[in-house]
Every structure is written in C-alpha cells, then in structure tokens.
Legacy VTK file of the C-alpha trace (Angstrom):
# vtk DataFile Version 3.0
C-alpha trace
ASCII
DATASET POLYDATA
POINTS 89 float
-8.074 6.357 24.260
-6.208 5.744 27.547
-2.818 3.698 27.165
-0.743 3.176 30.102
1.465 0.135 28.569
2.632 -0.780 25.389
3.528 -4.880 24.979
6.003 -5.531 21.543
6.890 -8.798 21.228
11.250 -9.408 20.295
10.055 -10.561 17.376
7.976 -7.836 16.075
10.496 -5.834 17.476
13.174 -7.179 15.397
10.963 -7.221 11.948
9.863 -3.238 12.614
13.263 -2.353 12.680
14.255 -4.382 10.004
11.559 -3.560 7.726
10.604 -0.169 8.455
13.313 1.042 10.306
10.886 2.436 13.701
13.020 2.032 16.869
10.343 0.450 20.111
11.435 4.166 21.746
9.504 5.856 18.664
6.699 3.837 19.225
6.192 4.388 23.035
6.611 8.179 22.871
3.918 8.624 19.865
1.563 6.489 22.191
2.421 7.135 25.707
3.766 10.810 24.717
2.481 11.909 22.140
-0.595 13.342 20.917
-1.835 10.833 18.312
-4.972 10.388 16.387
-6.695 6.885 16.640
-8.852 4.971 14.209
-10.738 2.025 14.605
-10.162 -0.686 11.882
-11.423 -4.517 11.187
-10.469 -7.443 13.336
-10.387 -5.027 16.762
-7.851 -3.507 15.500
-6.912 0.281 15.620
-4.405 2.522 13.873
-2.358 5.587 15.746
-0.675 8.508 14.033
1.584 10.784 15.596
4.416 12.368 15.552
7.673 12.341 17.995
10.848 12.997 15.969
8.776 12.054 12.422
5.350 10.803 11.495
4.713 7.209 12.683
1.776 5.364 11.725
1.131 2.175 14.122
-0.813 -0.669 14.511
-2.385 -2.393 17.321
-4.492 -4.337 19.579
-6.121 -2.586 22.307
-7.221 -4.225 25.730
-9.533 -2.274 27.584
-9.141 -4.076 30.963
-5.455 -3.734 30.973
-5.378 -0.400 28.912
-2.615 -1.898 27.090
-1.575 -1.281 23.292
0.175 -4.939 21.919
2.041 -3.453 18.175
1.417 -5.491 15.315
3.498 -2.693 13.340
4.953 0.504 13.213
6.058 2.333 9.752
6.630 5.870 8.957
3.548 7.665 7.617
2.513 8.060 4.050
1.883 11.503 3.085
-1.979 10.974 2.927
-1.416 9.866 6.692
0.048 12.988 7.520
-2.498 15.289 5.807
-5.231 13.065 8.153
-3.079 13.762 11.150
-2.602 17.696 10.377
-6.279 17.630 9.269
-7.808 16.091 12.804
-5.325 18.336 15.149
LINES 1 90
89 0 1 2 3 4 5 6 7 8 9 10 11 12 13 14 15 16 17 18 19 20 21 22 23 24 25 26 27 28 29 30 31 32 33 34 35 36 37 38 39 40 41 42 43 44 45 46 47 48 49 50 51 52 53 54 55 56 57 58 59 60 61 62 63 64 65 66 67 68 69 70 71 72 73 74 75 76 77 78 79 80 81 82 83 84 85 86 87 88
C-alpha cells in the first residue's frame, strides 16, 4: 500500500496524545518511513504496524485516489501485535 500523505485531524491529534501518548511525528515515520505491515479490517478500515522508535499500531482510512491515510488512532502495540509484525517481516 502506497501512502504519500497522512491527514490527522487537531482533534484526534490532541486525544492520541492524551490517551495513548503517540506523538503525529511517530505516526508519519511508521507510515511514510517505515516498513509497516497492513491489514484490512471492517468499515474500510485498515490497521498498520510498525516500528520507528517503538511498536505503533495505527488506524485508518485509506483513499485510493488521493493515496492518503486519515488516523482514526494510534497506540503502542500489544505484544501479540508485535509477534504479528516480527512474524510477517
């Protein structure tokens, strides 16, 4: 999968911070950078893992037209997300 933007809205931006504690940096260089793993999910909806400075698990929206990611939300990975990621490299 091809991403050459990613859209956050302040809000979301604010609550992923808040909540999880994932800066918008962390979530550009997983997606833009990084090498993540990507799984479809319900609602058109697809999942990333990767890893910049630590395991980040993010969801997202995905336009094809645009090629653009919009985060619903970004939260460092469960273990069991990590042994998927390690498993698919």
């Amino acid at each position: 999968m091809l991403i050459k933007a990613v859209k956050i809205t302040p809000q979301t931006k604010i609550k992923i911070y808040a909540k999880h504690k994932v800066t918008e940096d962390e979530i550009e260089n997983v997606l833009l950078e990084g090498k993540p793993h990507f799984f479809k999910t319900k609602f058109r909806r697809y999942i990333a893992i990767g890893r910049w400075v630590r395991y980040i698990t993010i969801i997202f929206k995905y336009d094809k037209k645009t090629k653009e990611a919009e985060i619903i939300t970004a939260y460092p990975s469960s273990k069991w997300q990590i042994k998927l990621y390690k498993r698919k490299k």
